[in-house]
BAFI-3210 file (N, C-alpha, C; in Angstrom, 3 decimals, decimal comma, padded with zeros to 6 digits):
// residues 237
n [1|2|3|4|5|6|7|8|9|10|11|12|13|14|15|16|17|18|19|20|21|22|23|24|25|26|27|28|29|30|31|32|33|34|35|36|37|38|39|40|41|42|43|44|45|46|47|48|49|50|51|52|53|54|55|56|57|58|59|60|61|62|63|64|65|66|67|68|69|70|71|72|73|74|75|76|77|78|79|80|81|82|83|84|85|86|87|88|89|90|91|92|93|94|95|96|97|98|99|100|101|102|103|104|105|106|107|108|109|110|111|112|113|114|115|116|117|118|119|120|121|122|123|124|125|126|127|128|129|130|131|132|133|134|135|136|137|138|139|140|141|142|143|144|145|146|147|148|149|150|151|152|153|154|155|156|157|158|159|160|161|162|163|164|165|166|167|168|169|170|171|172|173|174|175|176|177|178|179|180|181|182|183|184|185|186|187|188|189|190|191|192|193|194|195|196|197|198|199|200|201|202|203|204|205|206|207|208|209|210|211|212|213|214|215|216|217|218|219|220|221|222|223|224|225|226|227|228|229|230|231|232|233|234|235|236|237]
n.u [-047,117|-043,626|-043,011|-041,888|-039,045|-038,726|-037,558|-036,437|-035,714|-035,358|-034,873|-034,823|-032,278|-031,293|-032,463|-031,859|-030,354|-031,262|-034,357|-033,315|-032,765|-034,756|-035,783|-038,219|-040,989|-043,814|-044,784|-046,856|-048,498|-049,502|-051,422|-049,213|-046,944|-044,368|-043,930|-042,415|-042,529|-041,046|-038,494|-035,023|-033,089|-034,125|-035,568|-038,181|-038,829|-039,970|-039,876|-039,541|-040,007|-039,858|-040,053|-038,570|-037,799|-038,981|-041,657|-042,679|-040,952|-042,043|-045,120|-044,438|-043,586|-045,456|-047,618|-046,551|-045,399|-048,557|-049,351|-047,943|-046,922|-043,958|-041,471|-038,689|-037,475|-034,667|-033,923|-032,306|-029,632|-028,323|-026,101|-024,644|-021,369|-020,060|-017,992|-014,672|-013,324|-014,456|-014,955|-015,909|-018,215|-017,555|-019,526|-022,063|-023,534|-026,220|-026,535|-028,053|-029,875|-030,008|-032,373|-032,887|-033,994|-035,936|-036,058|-035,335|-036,046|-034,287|-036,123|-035,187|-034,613|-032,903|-031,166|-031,581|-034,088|-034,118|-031,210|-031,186|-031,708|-031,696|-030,932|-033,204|-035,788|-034,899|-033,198|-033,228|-034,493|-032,444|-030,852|-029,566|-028,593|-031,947|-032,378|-033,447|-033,090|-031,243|-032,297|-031,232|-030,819|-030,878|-028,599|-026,211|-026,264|-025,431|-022,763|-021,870|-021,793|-020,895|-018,544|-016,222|-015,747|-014,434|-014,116|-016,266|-018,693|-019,829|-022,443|-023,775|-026,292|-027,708|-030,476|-033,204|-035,162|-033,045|-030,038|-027,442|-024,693|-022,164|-019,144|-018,519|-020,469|-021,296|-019,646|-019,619|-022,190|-021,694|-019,789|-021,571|-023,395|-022,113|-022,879|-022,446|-023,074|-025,311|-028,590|-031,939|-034,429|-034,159|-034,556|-037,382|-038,704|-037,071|-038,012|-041,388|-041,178|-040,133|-042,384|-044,428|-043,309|-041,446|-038,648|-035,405|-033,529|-030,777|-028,664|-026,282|-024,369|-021,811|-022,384|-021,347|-018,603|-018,881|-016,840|-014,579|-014,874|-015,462|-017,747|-021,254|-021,913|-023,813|-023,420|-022,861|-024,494|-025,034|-023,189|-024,314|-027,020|-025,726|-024,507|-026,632|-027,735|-026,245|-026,439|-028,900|-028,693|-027,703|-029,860|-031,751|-034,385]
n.v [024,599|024,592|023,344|025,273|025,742|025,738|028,442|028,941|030,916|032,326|034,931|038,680|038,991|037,173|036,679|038,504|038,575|036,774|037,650|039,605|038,757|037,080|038,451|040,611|039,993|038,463|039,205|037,710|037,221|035,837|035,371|036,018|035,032|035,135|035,825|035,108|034,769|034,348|033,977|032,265|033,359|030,695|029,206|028,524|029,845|029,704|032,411|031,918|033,595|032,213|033,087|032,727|029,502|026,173|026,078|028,050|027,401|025,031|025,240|027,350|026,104|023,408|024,834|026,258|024,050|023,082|025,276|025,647|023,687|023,095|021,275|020,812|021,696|023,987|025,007|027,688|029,463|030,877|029,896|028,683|027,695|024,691|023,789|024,186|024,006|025,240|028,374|031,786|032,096|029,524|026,997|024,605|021,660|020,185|016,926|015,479|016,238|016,587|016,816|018,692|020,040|018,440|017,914|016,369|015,874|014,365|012,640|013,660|017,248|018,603|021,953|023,459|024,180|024,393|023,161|020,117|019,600|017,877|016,610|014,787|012,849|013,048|011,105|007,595|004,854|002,871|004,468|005,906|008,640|010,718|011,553|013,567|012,998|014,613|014,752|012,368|013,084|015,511|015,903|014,974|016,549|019,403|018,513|018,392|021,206|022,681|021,702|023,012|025,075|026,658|025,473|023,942|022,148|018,703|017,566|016,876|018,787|020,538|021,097|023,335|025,246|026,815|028,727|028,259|029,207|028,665|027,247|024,643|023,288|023,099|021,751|018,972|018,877|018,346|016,179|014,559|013,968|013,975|016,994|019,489|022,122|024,899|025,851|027,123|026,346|024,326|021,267|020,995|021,562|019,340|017,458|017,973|018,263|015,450|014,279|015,084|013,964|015,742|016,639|017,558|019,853|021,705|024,745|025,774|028,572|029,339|031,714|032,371|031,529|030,839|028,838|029,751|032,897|034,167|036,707|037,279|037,263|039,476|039,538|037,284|035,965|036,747|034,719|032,329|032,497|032,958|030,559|028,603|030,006|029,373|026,442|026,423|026,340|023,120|022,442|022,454|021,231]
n.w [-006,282|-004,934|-001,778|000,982|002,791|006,217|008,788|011,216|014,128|017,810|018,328|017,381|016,578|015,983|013,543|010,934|009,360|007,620|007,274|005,368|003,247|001,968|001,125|-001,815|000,479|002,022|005,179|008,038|010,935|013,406|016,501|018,864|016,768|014,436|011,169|007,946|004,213|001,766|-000,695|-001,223|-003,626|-005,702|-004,303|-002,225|000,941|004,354|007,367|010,706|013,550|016,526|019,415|022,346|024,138|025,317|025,224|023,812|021,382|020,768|020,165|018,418|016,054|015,650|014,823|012,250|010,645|010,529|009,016|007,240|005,688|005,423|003,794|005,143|008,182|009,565|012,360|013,669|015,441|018,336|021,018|024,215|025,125|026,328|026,984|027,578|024,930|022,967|021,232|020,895|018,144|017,054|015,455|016,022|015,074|015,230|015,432|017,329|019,967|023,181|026,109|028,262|030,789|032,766|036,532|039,416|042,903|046,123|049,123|051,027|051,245|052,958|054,501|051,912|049,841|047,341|046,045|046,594|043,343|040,779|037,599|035,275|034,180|031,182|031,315|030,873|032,645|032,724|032,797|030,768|027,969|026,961|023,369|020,958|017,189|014,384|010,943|008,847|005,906|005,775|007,589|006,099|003,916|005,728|005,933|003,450|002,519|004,460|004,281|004,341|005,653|008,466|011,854|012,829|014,260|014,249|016,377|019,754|021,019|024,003|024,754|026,462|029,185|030,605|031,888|032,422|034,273|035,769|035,464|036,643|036,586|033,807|032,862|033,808|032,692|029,965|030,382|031,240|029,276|026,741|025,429|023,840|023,768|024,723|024,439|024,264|022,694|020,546|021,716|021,703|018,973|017,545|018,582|018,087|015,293|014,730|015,449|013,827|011,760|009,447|008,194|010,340|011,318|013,248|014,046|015,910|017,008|019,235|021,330|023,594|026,100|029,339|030,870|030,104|029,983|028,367|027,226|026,379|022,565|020,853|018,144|017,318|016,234|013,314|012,304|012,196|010,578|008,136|007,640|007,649|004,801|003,378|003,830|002,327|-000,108|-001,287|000,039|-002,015|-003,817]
ca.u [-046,031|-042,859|-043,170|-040,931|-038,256|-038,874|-036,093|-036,242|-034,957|-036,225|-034,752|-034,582|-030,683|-031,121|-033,400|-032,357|-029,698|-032,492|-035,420|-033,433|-032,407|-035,976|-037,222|-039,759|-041,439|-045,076|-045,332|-047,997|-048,515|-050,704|-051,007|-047,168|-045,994|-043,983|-043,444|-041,693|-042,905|-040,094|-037,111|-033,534|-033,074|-035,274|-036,140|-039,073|-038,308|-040,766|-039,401|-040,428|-039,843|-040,530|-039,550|-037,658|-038,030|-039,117|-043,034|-042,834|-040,905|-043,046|-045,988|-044,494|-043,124|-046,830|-048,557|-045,738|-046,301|-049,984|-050,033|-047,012|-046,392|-043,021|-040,732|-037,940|-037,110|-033,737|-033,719|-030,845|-029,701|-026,807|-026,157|-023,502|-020,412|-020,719|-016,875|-013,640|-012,475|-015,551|-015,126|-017,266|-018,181|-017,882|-020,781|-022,269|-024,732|-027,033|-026,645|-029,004|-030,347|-030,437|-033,422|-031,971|-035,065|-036,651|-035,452|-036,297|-035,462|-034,572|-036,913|-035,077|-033,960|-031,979|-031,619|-031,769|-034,943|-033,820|-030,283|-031,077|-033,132|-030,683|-030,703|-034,076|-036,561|-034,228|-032,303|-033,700|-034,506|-030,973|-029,253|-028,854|-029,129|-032,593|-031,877|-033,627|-032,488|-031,679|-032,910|-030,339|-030,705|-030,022|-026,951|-025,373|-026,536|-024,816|-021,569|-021,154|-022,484|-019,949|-017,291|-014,892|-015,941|-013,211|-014,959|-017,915|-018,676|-021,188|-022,893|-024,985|-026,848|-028,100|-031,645|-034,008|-035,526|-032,527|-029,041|-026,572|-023,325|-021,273|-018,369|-018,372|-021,752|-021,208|-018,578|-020,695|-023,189|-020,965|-019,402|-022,429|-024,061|-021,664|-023,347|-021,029|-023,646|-026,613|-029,699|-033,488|-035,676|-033,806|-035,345|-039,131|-038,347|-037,018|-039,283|-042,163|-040,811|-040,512|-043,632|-044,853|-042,472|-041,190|-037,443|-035,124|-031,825|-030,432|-027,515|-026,119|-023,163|-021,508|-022,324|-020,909|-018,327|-018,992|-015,811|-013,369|-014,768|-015,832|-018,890|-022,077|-021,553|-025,219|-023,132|-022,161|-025,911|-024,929|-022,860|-025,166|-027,157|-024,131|-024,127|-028,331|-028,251|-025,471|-027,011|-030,379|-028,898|-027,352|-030,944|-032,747|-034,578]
ca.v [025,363|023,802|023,279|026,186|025,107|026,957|028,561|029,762|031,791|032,472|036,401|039,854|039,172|035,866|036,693|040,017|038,813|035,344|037,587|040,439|037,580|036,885|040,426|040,702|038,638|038,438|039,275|036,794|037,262|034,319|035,711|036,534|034,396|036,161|034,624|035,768|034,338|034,767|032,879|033,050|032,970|029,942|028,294|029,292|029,736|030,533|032,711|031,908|033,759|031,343|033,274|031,791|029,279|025,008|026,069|028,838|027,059|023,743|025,448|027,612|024,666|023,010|026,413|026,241|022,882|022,947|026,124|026,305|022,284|022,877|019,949|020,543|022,510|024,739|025,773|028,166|030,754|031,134|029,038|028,689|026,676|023,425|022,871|025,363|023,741|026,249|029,426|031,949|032,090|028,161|026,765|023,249|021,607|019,172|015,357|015,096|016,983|016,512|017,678|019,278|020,782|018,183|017,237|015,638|015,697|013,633|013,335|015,019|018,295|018,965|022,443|024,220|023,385|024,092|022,325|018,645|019,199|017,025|016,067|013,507|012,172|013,053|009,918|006,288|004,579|002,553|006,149|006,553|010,010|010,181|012,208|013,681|013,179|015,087|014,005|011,439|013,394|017,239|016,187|014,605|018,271|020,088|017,812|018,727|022,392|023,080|020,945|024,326|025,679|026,204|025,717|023,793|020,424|017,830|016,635|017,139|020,115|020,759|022,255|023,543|025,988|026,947|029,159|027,447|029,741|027,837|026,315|023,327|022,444|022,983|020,664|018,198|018,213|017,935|014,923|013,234|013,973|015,046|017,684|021,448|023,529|024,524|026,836|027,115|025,518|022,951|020,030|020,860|021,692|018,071|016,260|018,616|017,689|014,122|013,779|015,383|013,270|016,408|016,154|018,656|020,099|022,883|025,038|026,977|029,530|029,727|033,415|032,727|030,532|030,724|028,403|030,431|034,084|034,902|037,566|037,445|038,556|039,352|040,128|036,099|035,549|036,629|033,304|030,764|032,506|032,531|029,075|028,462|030,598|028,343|024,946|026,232|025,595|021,962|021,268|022,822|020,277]
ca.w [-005,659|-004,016|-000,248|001,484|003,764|007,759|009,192|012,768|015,211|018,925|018,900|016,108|016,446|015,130|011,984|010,815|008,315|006,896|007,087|004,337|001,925|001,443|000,712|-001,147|001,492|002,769|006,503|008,644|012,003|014,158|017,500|019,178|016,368|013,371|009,953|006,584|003,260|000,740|-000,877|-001,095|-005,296|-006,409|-002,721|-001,242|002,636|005,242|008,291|011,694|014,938|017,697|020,803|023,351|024,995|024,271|025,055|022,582|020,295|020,504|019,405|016,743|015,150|015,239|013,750|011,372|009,894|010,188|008,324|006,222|005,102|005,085|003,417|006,210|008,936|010,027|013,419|014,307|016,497|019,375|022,286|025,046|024,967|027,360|026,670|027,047|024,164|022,037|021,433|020,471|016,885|016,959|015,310|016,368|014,048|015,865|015,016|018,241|020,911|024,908|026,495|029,815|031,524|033,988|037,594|040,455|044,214|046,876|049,340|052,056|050,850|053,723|054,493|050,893|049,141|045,958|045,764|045,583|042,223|039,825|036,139|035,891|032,968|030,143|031,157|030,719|033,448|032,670|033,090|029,232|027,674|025,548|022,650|019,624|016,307|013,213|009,844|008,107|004,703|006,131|007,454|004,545|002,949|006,008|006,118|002,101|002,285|005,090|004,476|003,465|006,665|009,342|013,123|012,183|014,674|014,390|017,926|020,269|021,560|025,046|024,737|027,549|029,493|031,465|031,369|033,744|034,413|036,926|034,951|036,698|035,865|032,631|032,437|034,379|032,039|028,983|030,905|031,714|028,165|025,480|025,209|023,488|023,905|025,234|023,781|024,580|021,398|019,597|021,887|021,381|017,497|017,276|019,164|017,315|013,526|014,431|015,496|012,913|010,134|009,114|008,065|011,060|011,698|014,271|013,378|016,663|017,249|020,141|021,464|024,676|026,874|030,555|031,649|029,239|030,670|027,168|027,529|025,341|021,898|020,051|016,511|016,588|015,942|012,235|011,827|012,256|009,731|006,878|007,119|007,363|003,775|002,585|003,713|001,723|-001,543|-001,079|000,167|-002,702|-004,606]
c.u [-045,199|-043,191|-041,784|-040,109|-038,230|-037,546|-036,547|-035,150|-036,183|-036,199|-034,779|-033,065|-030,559|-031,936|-032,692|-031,602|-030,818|-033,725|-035,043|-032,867|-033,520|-036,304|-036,990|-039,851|-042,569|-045,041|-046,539|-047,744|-049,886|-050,047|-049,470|-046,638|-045,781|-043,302|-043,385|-041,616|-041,931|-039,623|-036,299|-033,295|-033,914|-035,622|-036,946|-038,984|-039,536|-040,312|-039,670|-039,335|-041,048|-040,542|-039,175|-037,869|-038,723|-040,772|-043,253|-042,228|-041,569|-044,293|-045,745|-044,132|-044,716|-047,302|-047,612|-046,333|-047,373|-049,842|-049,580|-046,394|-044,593|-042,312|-039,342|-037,503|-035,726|-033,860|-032,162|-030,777|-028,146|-027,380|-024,984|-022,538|-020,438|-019,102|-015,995|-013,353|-013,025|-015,014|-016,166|-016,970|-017,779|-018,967|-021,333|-023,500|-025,144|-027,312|-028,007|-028,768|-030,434|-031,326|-032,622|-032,718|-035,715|-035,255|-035,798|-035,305|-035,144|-035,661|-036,844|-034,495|-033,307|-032,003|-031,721|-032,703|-035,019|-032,175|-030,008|-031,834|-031,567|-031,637|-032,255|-034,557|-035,698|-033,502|-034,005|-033,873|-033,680|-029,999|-028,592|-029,359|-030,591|-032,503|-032,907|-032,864|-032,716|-031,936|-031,404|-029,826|-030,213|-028,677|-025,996|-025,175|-024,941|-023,264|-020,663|-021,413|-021,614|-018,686|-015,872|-014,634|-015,432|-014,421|-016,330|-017,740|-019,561|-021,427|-023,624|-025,249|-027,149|-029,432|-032,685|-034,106|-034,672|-031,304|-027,851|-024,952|-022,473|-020,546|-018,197|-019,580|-021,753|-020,635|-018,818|-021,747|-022,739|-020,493|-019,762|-023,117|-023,418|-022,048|-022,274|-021,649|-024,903|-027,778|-031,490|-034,734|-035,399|-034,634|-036,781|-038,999|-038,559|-038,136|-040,691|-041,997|-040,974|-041,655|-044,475|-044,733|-042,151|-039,485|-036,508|-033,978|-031,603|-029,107|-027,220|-024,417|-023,267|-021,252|-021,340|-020,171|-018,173|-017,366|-014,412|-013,345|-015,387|-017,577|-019,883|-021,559|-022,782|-024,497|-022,673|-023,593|-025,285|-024,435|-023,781|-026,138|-026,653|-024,302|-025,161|-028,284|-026,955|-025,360|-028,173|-029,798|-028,314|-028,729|-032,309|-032,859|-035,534]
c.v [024,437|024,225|024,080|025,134|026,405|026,765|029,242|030,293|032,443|033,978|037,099|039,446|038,210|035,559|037,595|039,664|038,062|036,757|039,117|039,511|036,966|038,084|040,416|039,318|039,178|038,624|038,773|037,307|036,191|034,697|036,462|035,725|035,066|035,228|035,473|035,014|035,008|034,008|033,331|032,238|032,079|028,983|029,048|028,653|030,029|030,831|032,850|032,661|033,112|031,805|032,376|031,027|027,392|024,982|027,183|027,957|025,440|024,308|026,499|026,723|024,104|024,016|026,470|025,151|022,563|023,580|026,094|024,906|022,438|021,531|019,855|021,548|023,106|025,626|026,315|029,454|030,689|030,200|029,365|027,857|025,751|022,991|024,082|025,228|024,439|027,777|030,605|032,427|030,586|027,883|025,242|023,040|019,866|017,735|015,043|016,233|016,764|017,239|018,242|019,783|019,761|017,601|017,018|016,082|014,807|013,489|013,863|015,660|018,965|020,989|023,837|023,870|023,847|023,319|021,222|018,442|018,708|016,724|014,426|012,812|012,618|011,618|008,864|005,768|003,492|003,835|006,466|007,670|009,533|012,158|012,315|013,821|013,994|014,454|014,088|012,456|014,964|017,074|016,162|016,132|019,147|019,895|018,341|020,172|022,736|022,961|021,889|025,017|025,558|026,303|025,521|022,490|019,727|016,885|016,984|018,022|020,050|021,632|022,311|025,022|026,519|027,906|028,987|028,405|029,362|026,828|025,071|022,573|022,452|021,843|019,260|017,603|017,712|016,806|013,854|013,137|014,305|016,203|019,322|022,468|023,769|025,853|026,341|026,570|024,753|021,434|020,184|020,728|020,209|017,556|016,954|017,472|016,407|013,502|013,352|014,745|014,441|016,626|017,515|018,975|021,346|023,365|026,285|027,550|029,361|031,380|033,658|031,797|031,276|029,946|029,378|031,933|034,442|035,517|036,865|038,219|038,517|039,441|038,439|035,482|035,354|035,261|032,027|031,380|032,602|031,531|028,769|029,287|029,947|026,922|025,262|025,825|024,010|021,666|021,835|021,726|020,418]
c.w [-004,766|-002,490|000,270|002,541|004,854|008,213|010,337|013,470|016,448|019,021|016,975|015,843|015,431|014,150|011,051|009,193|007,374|006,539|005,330|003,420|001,753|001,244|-000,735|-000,478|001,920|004,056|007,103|009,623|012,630|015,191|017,645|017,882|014,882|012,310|008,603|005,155|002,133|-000,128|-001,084|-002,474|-005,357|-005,214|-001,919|000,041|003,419|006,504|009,809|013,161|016,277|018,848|021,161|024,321|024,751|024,249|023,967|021,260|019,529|019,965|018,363|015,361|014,661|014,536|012,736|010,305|009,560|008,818|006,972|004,864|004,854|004,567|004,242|007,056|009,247|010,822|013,612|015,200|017,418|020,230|023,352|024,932|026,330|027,667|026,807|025,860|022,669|022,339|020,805|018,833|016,479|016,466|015,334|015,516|014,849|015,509|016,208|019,074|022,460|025,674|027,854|030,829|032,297|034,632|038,467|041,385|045,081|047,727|050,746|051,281|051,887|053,715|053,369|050,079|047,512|045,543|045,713|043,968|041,409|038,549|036,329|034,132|031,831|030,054|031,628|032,312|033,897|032,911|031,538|028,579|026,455|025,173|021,683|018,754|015,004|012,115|009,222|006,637|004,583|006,636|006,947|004,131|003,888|005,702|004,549|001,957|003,327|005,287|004,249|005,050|007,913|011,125|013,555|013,351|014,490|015,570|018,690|021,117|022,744|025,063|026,660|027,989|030,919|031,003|032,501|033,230|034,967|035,935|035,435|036,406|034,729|032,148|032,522|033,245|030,571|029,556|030,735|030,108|026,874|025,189|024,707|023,676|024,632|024,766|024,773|024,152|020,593|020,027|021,856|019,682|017,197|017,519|018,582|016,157|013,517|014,717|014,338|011,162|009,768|009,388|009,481|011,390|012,462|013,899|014,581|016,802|018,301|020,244|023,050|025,501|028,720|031,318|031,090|029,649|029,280|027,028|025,915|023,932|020,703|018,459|016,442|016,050|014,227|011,444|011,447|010,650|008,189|006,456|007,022|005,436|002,913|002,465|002,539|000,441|-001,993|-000,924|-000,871|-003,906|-006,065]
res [x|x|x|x|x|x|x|x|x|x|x|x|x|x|x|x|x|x|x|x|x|x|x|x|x|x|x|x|x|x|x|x|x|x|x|x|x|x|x|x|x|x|x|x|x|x|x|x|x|x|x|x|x|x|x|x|x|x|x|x|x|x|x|x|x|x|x|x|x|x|x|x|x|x|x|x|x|x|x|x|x|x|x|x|x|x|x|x|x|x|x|x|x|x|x|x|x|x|x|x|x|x|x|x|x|x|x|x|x|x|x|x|x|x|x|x|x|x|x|x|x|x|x|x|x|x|x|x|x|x|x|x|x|x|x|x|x|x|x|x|x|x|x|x|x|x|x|x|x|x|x|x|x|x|x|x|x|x|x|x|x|x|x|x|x|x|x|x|x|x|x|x|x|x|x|x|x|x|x|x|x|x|x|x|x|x|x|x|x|x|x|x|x|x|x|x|x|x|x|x|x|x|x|x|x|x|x|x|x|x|x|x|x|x|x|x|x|x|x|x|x|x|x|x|x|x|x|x|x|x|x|x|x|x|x|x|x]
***
């Protein structure tokens, strides 16, 4: 039997269209973690809900691969825009990743003891962003499997365990990191898969811009999957 290709998502919003383009499909469950045994026409897929978050989605990724051998991964879902220049229904496809979740303090904190925590171990100890990367051979796929596709970018994500609203930090951190977007499970995913050698790519919508005023919108979830069920057949081998 060919080795399925895993497709994630951390929420229901961000499965609902992937998990009925596999039906019939097997239903698993391992602990909290939810998985959909199908394919979409002659590609067997396996469907993972990771919850939210880079400790949930670091070990559904591992229980994934253990269980499932996938031959490459497609993380997707929504994110935030990092940039006015996004709007929503934008969709950014992950050449690399920025971890965004540790920081350090000075070691006076003067008198707010949470407002010196700053931006820390993600950067080098030269001050250069470290980054996970996507696999060389999925992007080729995405680059020709989207190339029709109006509002598509290729660059780098912002992952972590955070949801920063303050337009100027946003802008800040796009500044300091390129960064267009920012989500919750793309940087464990990566850094997971490559551990693992397991080929990996991220595919997020902008659901929401913070500097532009533009509110949440849960129906842009559907996008990202459109284009996840129109990369699968470019990477069906």
């Amino acid at each position: 039997m060919k080795h399925p290709i895993l497709i994630q998502g951390a929420m229901d919003s961000e499965l609902t269209l992937l998990i009925q383009a596999t039906a019939p499909h097997k239903f698993e469950q391992v602990g909290n973690f939810r998985f959909w045994k199908g394919a979409v026409a002659d590609t067997p897929v396996v469907i993972c809900k990771t919850g939210i978050g880079v400790i949930n989605a670091a070990a559904a990724t591992a229980l994934a691969v253990q269980r499932y051998s996938p031959r490459c991964i497609l993380n997707q879902g929504t994110a935030g825009a990092h940039t006015r220049a996004l709007a929503v229904g934008d969709v950014i496809v992950g050449e690399q990743v920025c971890y965004l979740s540790s920081f350090s303090t000075e070691r006076s904190r003067g008198e707010d003891p949470l407002n010196p925590w700053k931006p820390a171990a993600f950067q080098s100890p030269e001050g250069e962003t470290i980054s996970y990367h996507a696999n060389e051979v999925m992007l080729r796929a995405a680059k020709a499997a989207l190339a029709d596709e109006p509002r598509v970018t290729f660059g780098c994500i912002g992952s972590g365990d955070l949801w920063t609203r303050d337009p100027s930090s946003l802008q800040a951190l796009h500044d300091m990191h390129g960064t267009l977007c920012e989500e919750m499970e793309a940087a464990a995913v990566y850094l997971t898969a490559n551990n693992l050698g397991v080929p990996v790519l991220s595919i997020r919508v902008i659901s929401n811009n913070e500097g532009t005023g533009e509110p949440f919108d849960p129906n842009s979830a559907l996008r990202a999957q459109e284009l996840t069920l129109k990369l699968l057949s470019f990477l069906h081998t």
